[in-house]
C-alpha positions as CSV (number, residue, x, y, z in Angstrom):
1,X,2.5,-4.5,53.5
2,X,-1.0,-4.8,52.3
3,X,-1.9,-1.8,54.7
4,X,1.0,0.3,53.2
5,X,-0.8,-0.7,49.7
6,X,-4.2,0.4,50.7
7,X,-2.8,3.8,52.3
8,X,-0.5,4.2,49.2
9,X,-3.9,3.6,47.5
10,X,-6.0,6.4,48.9
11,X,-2.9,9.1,48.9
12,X,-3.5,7.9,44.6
13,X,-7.5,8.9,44.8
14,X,-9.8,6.2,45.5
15,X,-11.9,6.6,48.0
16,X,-11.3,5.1,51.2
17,X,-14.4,2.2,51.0
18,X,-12.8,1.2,47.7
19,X,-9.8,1.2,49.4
20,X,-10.7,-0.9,52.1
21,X,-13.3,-3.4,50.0
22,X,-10.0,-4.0,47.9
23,X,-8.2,-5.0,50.8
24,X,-10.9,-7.2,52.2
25,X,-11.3,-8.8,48.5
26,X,-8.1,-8.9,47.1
27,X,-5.2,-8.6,50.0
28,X,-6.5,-10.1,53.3
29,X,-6.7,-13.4,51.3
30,X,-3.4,-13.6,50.5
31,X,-2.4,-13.0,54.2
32,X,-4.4,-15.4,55.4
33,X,-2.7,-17.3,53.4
34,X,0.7,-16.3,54.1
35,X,-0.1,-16.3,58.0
36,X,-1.9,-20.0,58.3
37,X,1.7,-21.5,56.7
38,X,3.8,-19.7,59.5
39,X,4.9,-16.5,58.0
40,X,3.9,-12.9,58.1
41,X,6.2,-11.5,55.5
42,X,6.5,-12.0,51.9
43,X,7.7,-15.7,50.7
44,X,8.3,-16.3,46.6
45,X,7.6,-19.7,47.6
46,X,4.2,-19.2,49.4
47,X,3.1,-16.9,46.7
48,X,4.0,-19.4,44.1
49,X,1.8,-22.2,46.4
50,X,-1.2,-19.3,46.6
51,X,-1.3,-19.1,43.2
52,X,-1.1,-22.9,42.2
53,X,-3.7,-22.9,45.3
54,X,-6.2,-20.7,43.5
55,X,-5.7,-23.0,40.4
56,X,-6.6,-26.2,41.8
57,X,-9.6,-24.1,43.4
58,X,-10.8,-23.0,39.9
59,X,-10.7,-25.9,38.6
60,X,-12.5,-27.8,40.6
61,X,-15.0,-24.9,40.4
62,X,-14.9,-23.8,43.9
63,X,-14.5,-20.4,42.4
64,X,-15.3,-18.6,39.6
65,X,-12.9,-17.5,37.1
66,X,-13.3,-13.7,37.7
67,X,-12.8,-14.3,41.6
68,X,-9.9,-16.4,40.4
69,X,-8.4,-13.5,38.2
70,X,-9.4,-10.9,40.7
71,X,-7.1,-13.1,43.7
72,X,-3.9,-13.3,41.2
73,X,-4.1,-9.4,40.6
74,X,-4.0,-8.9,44.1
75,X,-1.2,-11.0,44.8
76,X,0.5,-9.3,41.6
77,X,-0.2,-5.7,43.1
78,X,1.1,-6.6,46.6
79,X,4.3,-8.8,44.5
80,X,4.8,-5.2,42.6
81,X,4.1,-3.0,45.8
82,X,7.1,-4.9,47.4
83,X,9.4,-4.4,44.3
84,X,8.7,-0.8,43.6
85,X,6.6,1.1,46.2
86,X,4.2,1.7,43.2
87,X,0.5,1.0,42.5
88,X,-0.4,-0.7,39.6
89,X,-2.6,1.4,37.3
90,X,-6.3,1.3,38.4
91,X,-8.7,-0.4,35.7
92,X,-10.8,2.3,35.2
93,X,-14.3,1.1,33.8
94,X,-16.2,3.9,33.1
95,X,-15.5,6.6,30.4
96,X,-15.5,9.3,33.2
97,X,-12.5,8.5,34.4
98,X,-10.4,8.8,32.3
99,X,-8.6,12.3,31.8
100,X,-6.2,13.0,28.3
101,X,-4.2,15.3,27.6
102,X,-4.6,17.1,24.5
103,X,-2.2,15.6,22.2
104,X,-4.1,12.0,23.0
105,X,-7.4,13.6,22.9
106,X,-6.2,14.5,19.5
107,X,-4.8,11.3,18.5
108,X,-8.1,9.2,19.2
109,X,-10.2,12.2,17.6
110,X,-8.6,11.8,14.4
111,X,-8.2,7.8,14.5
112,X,-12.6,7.4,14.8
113,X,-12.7,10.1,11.7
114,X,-9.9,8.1,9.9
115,X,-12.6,5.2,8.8
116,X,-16.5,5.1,8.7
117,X,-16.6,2.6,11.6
118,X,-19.8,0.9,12.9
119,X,-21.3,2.7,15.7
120,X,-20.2,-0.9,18.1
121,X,-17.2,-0.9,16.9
122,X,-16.2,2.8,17.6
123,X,-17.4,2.1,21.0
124,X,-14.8,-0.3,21.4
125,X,-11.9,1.8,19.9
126,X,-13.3,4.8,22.0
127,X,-12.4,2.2,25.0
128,X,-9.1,1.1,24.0
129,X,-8.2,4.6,22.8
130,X,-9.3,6.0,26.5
131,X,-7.6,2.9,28.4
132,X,-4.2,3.4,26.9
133,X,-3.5,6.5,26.3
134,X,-4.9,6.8,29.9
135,X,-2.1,4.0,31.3
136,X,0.3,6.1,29.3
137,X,-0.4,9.4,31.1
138,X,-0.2,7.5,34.7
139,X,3.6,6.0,33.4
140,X,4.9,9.7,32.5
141,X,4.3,9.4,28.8
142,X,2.7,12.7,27.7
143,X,3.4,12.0,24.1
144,X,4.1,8.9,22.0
145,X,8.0,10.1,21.4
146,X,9.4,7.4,23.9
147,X,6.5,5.1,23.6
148,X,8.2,1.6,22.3
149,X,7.9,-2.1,21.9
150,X,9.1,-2.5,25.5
151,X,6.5,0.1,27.0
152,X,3.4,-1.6,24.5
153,X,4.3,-4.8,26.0
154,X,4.4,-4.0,29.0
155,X,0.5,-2.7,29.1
156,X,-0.3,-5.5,27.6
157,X,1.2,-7.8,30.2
158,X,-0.6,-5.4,33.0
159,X,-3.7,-5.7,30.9
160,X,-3.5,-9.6,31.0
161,X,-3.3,-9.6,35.0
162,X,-7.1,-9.1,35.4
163,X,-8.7,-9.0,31.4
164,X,-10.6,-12.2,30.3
165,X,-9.3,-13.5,27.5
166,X,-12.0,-11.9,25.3
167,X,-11.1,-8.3,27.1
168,X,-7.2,-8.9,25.9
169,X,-8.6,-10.4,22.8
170,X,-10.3,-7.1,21.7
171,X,-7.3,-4.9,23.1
172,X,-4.6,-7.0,20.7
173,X,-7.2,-6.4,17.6
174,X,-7.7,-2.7,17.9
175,X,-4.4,-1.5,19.4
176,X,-2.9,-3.4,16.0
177,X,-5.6,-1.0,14.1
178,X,-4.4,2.0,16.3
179,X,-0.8,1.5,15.6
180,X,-1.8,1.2,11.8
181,X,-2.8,4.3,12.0
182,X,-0.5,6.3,14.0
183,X,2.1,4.7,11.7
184,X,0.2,5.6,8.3
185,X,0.1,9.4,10.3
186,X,3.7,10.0,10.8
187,X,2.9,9.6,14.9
188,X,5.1,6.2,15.0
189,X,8.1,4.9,13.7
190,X,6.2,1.4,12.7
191,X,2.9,-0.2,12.9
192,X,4.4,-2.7,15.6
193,X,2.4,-5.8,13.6
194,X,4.5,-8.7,14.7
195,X,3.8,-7.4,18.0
196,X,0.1,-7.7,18.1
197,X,1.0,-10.7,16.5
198,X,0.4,-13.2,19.3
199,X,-2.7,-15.1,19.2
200,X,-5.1,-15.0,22.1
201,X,-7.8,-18.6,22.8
202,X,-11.1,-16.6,23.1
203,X,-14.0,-18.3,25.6
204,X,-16.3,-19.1,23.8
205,X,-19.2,-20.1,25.4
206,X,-21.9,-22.3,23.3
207,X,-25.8,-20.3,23.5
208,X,-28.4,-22.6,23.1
209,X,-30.9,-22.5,20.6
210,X,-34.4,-21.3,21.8
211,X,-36.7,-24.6,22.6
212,X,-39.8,-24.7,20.1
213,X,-42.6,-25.0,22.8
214,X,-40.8,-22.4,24.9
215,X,-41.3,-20.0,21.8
216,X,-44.7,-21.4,21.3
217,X,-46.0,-20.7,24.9
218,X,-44.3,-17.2,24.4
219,X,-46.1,-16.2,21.2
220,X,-49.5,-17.9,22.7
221,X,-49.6,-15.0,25.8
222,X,-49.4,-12.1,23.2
223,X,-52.8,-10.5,22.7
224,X,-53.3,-9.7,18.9
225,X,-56.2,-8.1,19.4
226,X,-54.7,-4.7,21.0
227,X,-52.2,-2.4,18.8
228,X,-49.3,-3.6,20.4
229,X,-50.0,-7.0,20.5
230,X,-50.5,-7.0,16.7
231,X,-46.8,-5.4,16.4
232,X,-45.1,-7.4,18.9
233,X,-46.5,-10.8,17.1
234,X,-44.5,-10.2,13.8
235,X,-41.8,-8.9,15.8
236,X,-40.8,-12.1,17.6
237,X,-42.2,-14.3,14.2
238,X,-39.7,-11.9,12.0
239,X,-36.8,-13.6,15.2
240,X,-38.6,-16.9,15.4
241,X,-39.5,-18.2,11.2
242,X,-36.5,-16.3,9.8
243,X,-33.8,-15.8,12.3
244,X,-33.5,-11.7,11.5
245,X,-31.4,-10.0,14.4
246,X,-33.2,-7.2,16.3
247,X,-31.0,-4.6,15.4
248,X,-32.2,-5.6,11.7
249,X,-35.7,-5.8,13.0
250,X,-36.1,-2.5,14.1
251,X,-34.1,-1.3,11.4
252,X,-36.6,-2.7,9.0
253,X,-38.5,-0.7,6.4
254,X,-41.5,-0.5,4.7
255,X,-39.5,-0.6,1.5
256,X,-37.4,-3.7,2.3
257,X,-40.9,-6.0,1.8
258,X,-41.4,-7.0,-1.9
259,X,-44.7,-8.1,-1.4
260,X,-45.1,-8.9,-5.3
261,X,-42.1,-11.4,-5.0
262,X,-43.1,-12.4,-1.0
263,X,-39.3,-11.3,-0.8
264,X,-37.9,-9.4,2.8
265,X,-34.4,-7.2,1.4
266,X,-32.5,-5.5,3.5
267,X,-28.6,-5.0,4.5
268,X,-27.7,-6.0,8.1
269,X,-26.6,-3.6,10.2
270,X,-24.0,-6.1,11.7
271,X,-21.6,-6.2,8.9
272,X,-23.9,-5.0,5.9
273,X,-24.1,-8.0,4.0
274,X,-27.1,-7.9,1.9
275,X,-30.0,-10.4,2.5
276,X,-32.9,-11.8,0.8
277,X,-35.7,-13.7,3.1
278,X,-38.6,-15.3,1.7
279,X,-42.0,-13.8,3.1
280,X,-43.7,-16.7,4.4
281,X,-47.1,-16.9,5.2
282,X,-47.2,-16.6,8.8
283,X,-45.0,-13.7,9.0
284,X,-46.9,-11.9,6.0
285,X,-50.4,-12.0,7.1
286,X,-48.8,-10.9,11.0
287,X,-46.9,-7.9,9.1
288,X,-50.1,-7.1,6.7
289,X,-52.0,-6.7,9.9
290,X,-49.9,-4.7,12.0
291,X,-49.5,-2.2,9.2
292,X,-52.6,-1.8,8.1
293,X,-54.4,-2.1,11.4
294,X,-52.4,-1.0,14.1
295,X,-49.3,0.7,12.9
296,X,-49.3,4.6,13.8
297,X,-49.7,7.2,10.6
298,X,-46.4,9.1,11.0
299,X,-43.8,9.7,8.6
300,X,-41.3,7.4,9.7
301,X,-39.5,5.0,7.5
302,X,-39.2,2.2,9.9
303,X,-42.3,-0.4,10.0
304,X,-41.6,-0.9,14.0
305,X,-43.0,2.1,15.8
306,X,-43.9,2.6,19.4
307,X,-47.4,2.2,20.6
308,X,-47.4,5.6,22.2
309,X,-47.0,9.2,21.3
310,X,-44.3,10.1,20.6
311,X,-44.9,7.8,17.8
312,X,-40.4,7.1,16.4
313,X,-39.1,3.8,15.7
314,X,-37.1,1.6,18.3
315,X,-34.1,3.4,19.4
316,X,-32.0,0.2,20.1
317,X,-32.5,-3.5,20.4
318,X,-33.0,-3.3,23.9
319,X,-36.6,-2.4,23.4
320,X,-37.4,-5.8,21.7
321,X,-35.2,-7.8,24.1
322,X,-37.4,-6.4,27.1
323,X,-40.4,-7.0,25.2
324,X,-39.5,-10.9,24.5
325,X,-38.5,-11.6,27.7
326,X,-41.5,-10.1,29.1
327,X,-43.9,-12.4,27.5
328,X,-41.6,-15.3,28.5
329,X,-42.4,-14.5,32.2
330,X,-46.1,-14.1,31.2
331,X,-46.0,-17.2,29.6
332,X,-44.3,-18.5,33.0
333,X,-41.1,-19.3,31.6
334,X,-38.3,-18.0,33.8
335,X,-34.6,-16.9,32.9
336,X,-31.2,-16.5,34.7
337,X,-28.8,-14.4,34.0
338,X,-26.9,-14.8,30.9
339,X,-28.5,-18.6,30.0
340,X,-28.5,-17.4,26.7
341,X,-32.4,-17.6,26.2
342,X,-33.3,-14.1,25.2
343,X,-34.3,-12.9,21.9
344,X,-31.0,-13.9,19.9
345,X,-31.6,-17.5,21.0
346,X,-34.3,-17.5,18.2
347,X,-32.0,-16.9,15.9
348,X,-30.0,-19.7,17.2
349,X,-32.8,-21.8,16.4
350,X,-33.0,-21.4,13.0
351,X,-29.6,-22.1,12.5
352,X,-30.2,-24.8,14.5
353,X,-33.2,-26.0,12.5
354,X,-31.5,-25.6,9.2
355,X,-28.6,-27.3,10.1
356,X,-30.2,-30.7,11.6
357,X,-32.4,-30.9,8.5
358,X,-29.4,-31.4,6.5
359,X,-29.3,-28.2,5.2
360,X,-25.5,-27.6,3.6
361,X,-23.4,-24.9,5.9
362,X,-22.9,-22.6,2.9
363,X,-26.7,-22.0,2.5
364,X,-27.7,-21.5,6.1
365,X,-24.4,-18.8,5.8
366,X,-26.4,-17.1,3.0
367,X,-29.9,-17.1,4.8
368,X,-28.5,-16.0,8.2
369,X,-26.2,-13.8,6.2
370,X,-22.7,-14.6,7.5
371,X,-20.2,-12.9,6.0
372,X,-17.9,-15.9,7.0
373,X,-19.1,-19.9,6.8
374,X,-17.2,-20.1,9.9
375,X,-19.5,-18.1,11.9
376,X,-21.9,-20.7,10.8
377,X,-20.4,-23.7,12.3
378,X,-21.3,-22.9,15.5
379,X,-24.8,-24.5,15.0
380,X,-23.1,-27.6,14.3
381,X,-22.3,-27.8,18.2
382,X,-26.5,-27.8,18.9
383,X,-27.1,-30.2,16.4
384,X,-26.7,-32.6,19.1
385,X,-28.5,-35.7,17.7
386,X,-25.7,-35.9,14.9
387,X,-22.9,-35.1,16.7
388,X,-23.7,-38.2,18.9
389,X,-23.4,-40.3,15.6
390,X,-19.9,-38.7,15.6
391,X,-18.8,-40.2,18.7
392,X,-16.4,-42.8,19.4
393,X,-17.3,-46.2,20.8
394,X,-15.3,-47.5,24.1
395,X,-14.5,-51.2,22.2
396,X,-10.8,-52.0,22.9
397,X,-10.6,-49.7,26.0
398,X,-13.2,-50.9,28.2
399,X,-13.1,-50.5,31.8
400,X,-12.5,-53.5,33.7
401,X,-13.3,-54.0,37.7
C-alpha cells in the first residue's frame, strides 16, 4: 500500500525524488513496523501501538518533535490512502505553489486592502489566505457557496496532522479574522466565531537573556576608529543600555533624539506604541560621534546608513543581526542554531536587568514598550535568583532509603 501511495503520489505532481524521499521518511517506517510484529497488511491495532510507539520515543527524546509529527502524518496518509484511495493535500511551503482561481484571488486581494495591516502581519494572512483557499481548490470548492462548518473543520483537523502548535495557533487567529470579513462582505452566511473558538497551548520556548561579559567582549572587538565601527558601536549600545528592537533601530531618526531633554522618541514599529528612552551617556557621546564623524551626507531621514555607496538606510533587521553576530565570532564567542543569543537577546537583558533590580513589571512594560504587561512577565522566568526563593522545600516528603 505505501507503493500504491507513492505512485498515486507522482500521477498528483511531485516529482519522483520527493516521491520516493517521502516514502523512505515517512512510509517505510511504518512498515518496518508493521512487518517486525508479523504482519504485512494494515492492523488498527498495530497502527494504534506505532503511534503510542512514537510517543514513548518523543518523550524520552529519542526524537525530535518534528520527526515525531512528520511519522504520525505518514501513518495518517497511508490510514487515509486505505480508506479513500485519496492523497491528502500536499503542505505546500512556498508561495509559488500555490495556484487560485480568480474568485479567491479576489477574496484575499480585497481582505489585505480591507485594514492597514503591518507589513508581518500581511505576510501571515497572505499565507493563510494562499494555504486555504488553495486546500479548497484541491477538495472541488471553486467558490465559498458550499463551504461550511463541517468543511472548515475539517482543514483544520488536516492542518493539525503535521502544524506545530504555533503553525495551528496562527491559522485559528487569522482564519477567525478572514471569516470576519467575508461575513461583514456578504461572501458568508456567518463569521463561524465559536468555531475558531477553541484554544490552542502555544510552545513557548524561554530565550535567554544575553550574558554581560558576552556583550562586553563583543563590543570590545568593534574598531571605533573606522566609519563603520563608529556606527556599529551605538548600534549594539542603542540593543545593549536600552533594549530598542532592531527593526526600531534602523528605523530610527535624526528627529527622534531630543538632545536638549537627552530624551530618544519614537513609535515602534512592532505595534506603534509610542516610547520615550532616556539618552544616557554612553549611548549619546557613541551617537554624537557617529553622526558627526562618520555618518554619510545624504538626504536620508534615518540616522543608520550603510558604509558604502549607495549610501540608504538598513532595508531590514537582518543587516544588524549579521552584524552582531559577526563581532561575536570575532570576539570568539560561538552560536548554534536558534540558542536564542542573537541581537534580540540584548533586549532580553534589559528586561532581565530591570526586573532583578526590583523594578515593578508595569514600568519595565512602559520602558520596553509593551503594549500588554503580560508580554512582560516573561522576564520573570530569567530572573532566576528570585524564583529560587519561590521554591518549595522537600520537609514532610523526604526521600527515605
Amino acid at each position: 500500500m505505501a507503493l500504491q501511495l507513492v505512485e498515486a503520489k507522482k500521477k498528483t505532481g511531485y516529482a519522483v525524488y520527493t516521491a520516493l524521499g517521502q516514502y523512505r521518511d515517512k512510509y517505510f517506517p511504518v512498515v518496518f513496523y508493521f512487518e517486525t510484529h508479523g504482519s504485512k497488511e494494515w492492523d488498527e491495532n498495530l497502527a494504534e501501538d506505532y503511534r503510542a510507539y512514537l510517543k514513548r520515543r518523543v518523550n524520552a527524546n529519542e526524537i525530535g518533535e518534528n520527526r515525531y509529527r512528520q511519522l504520525l502524518f505518514g501513518l495518517d496518509e497511508l490510514d487515509e490512502f486505505r480508506k479513500t484511495g485519496k492523497v491528502l493535500w500536499p503542505f505546500k511551503r512556498k508561495k509559488a505553489g500555490f495556484r487560485l482561481n480568480p474568485f479567491y484571488e479576489k477574496l484575499k486581494a480585497g481582505f489585505l486592502a480591507s485594514e492597514d495591516f503591518h507589513s508581518n502581519t500581511k505576510g501571515d494572512l497572505i499565507w493563510i489566505c494562499d494555504r486555504y483557499f488553495s486546500w479548497l481548490q484541491h477538495e472541488g470548492y471553486s467558490t465559498l457557496r458550499k463551504v461550511d462548518a463541517a468543511v472548515i473543520q475539517e482543514y483544520i483537523r488536516i492542518s493539525s496532522l503535521e502544524m506545530t502548535s504555533n503553525s495551528l495557533y496562527n491559522i485559528r487567529l487569522y482564519m477567525r479574522k478572514l471569516y470576519r470579513f467575508l461575513a461583514a462582505n456578504g461572501y458568508s452566511e456567518t463569521d463561524y466565531a465559536l468555531l475558531f473558538s477553541f484554544r490552542v497551548s502555544r510552545e513557548r520556548p524561554q530565550q535567554p537573556a544575553a550574558d554581560p561579559e558576552e556583550v562586553r567582549l563583543a563590543l570590545s572587538v568593534i574598531d571605533q576608529n573606522t566609519k563603520k565601527g563608529k556606527r556599529d558601536y551605538a548600534i549594539v549600545l542603542l540593543g545593549a543600555v536600552l533594549g530598542m528592537r532592531a527593526g526600531d533601530i534602523i528605523r530610527l531618526k535624526l528627529r527622534d533624539i531630543d538632545w536638549a531633554n537627552g530624551e530618544i522618541k519614537f513609535c515602534q514599529s512592532k505595534n506603534t506604541v509610542p516610547v520615550v528612552l532616556p539618552l544616557t551617556d554612553d549611548v549619546g557621546k557613541a551617537l554624537k560621534r557617529y553622526i558627526l564623524e562618520a555618518r554619510p551626507n545624504c538626504d536620508c531621514d534615518e540616522i543608520f546608513i550603510r558604509d558604502r555607496a549607495p549610501y540608504h538606510p538598513f532595508v531590514d533587521c537582518m543587516g544588524i543581526q549579521f552584524l552582531y553576530r559577526e563581532y561575536r565570532r570575532k570576539a570568539g564567542l560561538s552560536r548554534q542554531p536558534f540558542d536564542g543569543k542573537g541581537f534580540h537577546s540584548l533586549r532580553r537583558a534589559v528586561g532581565k536587568n530591570m526586573v532583578t533590580a526590583g523594578v515593578p513589571v508595569t514600568t519595565v512594560a512602559q520602558v520596553l514598550g509593551h503594549a500588554n504587561v503580560t508580554s512582560t512577565k516573561k522576564y520573570i522566568a530569567l530572573d532566576t535568583e528570585h524564583l529560587k526563593e519561590c521554591a518549595l522545600g522537600l520537609a514532610g516528603i523526604e526521600v527515605t532509603p
